[in-house]
SENUMAR-940329 format. One line per field, with one value per residue (C-alpha): residue in one letter; residue number from 1; x, y, z. Coordinates in pm, 1 decimal, always signed. Last residue first. Example, Ala and Ser with C-alpha at 12.3 -4.5 7.8 and 13.67 -1.06 7.14 Angstrom:
2
residu: c(s:a)
num: c(2:1)
x: c(+1367.0:+1230.0)
y: c(-106.0:-450.0)
z: c(+714.0:+780.0)
END
This chain:
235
residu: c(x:x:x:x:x:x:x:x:x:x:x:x:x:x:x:x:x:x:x:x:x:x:x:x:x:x:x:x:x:x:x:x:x:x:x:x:x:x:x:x:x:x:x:x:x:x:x:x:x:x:x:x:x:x:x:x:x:x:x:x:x:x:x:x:x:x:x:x:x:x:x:x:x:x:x:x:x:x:x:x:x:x:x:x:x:x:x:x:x:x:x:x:x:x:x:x:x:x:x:x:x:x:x:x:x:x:x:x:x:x:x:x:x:x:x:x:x:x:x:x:x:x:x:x:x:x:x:x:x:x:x:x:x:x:x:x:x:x:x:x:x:x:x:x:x:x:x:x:x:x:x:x:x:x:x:x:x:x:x:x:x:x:x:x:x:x:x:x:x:x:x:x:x:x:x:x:x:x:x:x:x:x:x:x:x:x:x:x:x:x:x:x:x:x:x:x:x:x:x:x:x:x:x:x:x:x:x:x:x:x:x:x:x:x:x:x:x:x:x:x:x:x:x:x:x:x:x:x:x:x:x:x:x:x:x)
num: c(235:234:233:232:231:230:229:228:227:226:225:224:223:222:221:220:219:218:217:216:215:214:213:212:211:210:209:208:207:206:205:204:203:202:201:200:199:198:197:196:195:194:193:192:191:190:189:188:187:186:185:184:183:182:181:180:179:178:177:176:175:174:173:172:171:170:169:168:167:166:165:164:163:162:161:160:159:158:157:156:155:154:153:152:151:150:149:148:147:146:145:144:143:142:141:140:139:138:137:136:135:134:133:132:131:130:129:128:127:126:125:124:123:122:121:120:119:118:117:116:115:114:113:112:111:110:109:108:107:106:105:104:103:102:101:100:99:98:97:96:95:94:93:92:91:90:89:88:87:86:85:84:83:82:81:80:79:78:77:76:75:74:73:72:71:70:69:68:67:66:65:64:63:62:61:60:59:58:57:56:55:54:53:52:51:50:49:48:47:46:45:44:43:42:41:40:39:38:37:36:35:34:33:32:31:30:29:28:27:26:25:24:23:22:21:20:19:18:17:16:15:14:13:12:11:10:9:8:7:6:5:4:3:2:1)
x: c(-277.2:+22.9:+291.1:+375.8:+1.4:-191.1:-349.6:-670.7:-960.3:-1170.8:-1348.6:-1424.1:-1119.9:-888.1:-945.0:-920.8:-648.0:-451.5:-548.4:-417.5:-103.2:-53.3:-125.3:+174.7:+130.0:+270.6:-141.5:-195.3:-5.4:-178.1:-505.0:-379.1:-187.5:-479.8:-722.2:-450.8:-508.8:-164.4:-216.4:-540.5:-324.4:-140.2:-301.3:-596.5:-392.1:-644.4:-637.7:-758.4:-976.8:-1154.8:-1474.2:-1578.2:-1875.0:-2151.2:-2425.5:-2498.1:-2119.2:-2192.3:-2439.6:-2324.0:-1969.7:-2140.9:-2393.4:-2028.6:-1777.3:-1565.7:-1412.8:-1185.2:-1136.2:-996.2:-1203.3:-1102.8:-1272.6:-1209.3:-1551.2:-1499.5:-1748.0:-1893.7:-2234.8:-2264.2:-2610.0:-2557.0:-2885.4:-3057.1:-2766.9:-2597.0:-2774.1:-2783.6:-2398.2:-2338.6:-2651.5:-2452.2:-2091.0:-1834.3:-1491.6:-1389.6:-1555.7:-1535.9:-1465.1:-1263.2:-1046.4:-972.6:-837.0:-1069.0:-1308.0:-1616.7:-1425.2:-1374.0:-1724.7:-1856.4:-1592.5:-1751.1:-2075.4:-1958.8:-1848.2:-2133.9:-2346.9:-2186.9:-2000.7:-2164.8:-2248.9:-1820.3:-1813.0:-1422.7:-1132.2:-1328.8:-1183.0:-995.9:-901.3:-658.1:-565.6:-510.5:-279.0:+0.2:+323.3:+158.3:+215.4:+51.1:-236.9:-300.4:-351.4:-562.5:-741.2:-726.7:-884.1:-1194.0:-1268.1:-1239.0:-1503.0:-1769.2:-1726.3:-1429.6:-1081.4:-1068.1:-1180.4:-903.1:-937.9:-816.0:-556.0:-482.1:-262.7:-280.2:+102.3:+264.8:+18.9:+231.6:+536.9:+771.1:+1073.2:+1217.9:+1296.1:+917.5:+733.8:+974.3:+911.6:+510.4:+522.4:+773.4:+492.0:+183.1:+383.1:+125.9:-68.8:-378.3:-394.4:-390.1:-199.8:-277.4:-30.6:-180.8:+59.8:+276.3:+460.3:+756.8:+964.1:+686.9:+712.1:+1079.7:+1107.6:+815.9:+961.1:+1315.0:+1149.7:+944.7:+1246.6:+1508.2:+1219.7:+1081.9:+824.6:+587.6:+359.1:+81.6:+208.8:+8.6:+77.5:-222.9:-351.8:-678.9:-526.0:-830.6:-1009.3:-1219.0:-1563.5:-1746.6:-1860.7:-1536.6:-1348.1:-1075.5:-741.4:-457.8:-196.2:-1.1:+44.7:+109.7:+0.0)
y: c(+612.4:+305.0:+477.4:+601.0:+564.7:+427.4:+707.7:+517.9:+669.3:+387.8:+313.0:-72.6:-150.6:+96.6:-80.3:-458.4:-330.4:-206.3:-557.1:-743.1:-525.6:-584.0:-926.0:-961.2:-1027.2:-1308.2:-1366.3:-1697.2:-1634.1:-1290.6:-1497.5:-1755.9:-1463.0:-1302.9:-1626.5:-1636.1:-1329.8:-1228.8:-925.8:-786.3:-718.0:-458.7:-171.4:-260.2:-252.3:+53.2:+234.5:+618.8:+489.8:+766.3:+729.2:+954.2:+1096.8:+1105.6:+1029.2:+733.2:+612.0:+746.6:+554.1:+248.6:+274.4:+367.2:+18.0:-166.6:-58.4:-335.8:-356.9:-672.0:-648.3:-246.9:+100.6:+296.5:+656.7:+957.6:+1080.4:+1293.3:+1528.9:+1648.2:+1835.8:+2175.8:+2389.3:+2173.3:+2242.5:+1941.5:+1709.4:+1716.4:+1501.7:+1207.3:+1267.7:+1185.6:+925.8:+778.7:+763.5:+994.9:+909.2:+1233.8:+1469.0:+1673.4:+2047.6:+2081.2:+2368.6:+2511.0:+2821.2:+3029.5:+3233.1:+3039.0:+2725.7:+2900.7:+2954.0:+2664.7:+2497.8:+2774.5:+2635.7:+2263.6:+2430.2:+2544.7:+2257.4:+2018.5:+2231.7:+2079.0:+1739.6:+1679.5:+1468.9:+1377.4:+1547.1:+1787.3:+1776.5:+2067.9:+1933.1:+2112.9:+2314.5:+2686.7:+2989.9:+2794.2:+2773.4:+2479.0:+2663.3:+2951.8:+2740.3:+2568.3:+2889.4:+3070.8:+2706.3:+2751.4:+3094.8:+2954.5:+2660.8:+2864.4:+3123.5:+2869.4:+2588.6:+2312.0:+2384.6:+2115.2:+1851.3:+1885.8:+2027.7:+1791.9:+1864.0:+1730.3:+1903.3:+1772.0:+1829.7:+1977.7:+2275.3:+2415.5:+2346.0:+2149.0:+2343.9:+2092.0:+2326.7:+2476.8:+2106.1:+2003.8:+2415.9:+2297.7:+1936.8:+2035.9:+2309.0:+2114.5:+1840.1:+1837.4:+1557.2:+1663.3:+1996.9:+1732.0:+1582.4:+1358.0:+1449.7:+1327.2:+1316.0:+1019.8:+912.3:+768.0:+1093.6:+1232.1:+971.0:+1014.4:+1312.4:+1381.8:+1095.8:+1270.7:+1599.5:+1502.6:+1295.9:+1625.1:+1788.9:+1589.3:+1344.9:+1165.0:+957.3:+1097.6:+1169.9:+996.1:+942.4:+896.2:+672.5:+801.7:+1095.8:+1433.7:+1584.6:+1873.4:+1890.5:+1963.6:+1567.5:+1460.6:+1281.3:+1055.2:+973.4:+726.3:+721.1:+910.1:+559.8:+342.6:+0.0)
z: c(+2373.3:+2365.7:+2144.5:+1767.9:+1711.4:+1413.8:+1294.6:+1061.1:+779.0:+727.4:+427.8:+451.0:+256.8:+375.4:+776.1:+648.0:+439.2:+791.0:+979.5:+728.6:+707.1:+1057.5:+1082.9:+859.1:+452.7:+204.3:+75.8:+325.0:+582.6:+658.2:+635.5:+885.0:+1143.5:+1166.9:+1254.7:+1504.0:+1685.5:+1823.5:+1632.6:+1781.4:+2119.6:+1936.2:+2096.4:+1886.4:+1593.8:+1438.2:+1756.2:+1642.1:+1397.4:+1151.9:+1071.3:+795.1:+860.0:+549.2:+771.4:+623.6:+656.8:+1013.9:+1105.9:+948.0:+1113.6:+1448.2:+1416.2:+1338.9:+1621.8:+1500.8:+1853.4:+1802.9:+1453.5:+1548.9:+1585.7:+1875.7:+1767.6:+1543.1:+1395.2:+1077.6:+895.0:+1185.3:+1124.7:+1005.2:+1166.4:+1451.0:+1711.3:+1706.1:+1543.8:+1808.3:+1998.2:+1710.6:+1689.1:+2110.8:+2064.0:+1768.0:+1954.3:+2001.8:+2082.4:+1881.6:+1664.7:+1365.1:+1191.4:+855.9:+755.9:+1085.0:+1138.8:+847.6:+1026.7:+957.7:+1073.6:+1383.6:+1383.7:+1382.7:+1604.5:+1869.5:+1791.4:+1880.0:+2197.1:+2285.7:+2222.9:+2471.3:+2712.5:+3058.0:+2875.0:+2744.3:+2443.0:+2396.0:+2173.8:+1985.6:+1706.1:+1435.0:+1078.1:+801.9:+1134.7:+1076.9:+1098.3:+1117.2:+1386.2:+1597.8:+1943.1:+1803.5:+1650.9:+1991.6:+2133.9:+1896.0:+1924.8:+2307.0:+2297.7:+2081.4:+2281.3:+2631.2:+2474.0:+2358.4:+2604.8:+2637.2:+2719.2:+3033.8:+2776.5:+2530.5:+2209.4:+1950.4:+1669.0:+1346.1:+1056.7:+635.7:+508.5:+196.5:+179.4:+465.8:+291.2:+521.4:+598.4:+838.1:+1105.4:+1056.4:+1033.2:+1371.0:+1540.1:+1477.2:+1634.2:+1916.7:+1998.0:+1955.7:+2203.9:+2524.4:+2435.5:+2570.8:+2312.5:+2052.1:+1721.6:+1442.8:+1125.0:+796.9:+488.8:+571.6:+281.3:+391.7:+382.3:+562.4:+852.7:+899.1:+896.9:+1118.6:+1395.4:+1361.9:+1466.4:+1756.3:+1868.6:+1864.1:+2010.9:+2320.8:+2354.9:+2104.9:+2322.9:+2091.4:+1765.0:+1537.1:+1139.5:+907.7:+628.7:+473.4:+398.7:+364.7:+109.3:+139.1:+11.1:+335.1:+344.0:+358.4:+55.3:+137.3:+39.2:-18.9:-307.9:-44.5:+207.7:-76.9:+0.0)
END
């Protein structure tokens, strides 16, 4: 598989990697940048960052350092629970953006459903998207009652949904939903953690066709539509 031969189309008209390159666990500068390098000279496209992971700013002097065109690369990030509602949502984006050296995010999430901030803050995505720092707006670890709620009062639904999605959590009535929906579901643990490759009925099919568990699991995922970030470390 060629990791830039792969995209999607979201519902907003953009178009987005379907293979992407996470960067939580990913610590310290000189590793932040060597990770990047090493990723985009594979082919990575998609960088998946967040607020929670504490390393925007590593991420955004690494694409600077490395001279990365801006239209070279498709940027993540999640706004963390504790920044949730209308005014702390827009602030930490300014924020976020600072740290990340852009003046947008190619896709901005809202990291997990929060009751208090619920429809707030999904208005304050609205309009950040209005005002041009964040291409794309979506969700993650929401599930169809989290979407269905929405709904009522979301004058631009989510066009991604980033949850744990692997063969042992197939996640199937949410991939429906949202395929009808026209949400692209986007799996933030496509190995399962790694515990999904030990699975033998893996190992048999991978034997069969010359492939690892791995890249079973990862054509399993591009064949049903699924955008994926498998993750540098354990999330």
């Amino acid at each position: 598989m060629n990791v830039k031969d792969n995209w999607v189309k979201l519902a907003d008209g953009n178009q987005m990697p379907q293979e992407g390159f996470g960067l939580y666990k990913v610590d310290g500068q000189e590793t932040m940048t060597n990770a990047i390098k090493d990723a985009y000279s594979t082919g990575y496209r998609l960088f998946d960052t967040a607020q929670l992971y504490g390393n925007e700013a590593a991420a955004g002097t690494a694409f600077k350092d490395l001279r990365i065109p801006r239209d070279q690369f498709f940027l993540t990030t999640k706004v963390a629970e504790d920044n949730q509602g209308y005014d702390q949502t827009i602030q930490s984006v300014k924020e976020s953006l600072k740290r990340l050296q852009t003046d947008y995010v190619d896709l901005l999430l809202i990291h997990w459903p929060i009751e208090q901030h619920f429809f707030e803050t999904w208005r304050a995505f609205e309009d950040l998207k209005r005002a041009g720092m964040a291409k794309s707006i979506g969700v993650s670890n929401y599930q169809m009652i989290h979407l269905q709620y929405l709904a009522i009062k979301a004058h631009e639904m989510p066009v991604v949904d980033q949850v744990e999605l692997h063969p042992l959590l197939t996640q199937k009535p949410l991939l429906q939903f949202n395929h009808d929906h026209q949400i692209i579901t986007q799996a933030w643990s496509p190995l399962g953690r790694g515990a999904v490759l030990s699975e033998p009925v893996l190992k048999q099919i991978g034997a069969a066709h010359g492939k690892s568990p791995a890249q079973v699991i990862l054509r399993w995922h591009l064949q049903n539509g699924v955008s994926f970030i498998p993750k540098v470390g354990p999330r």
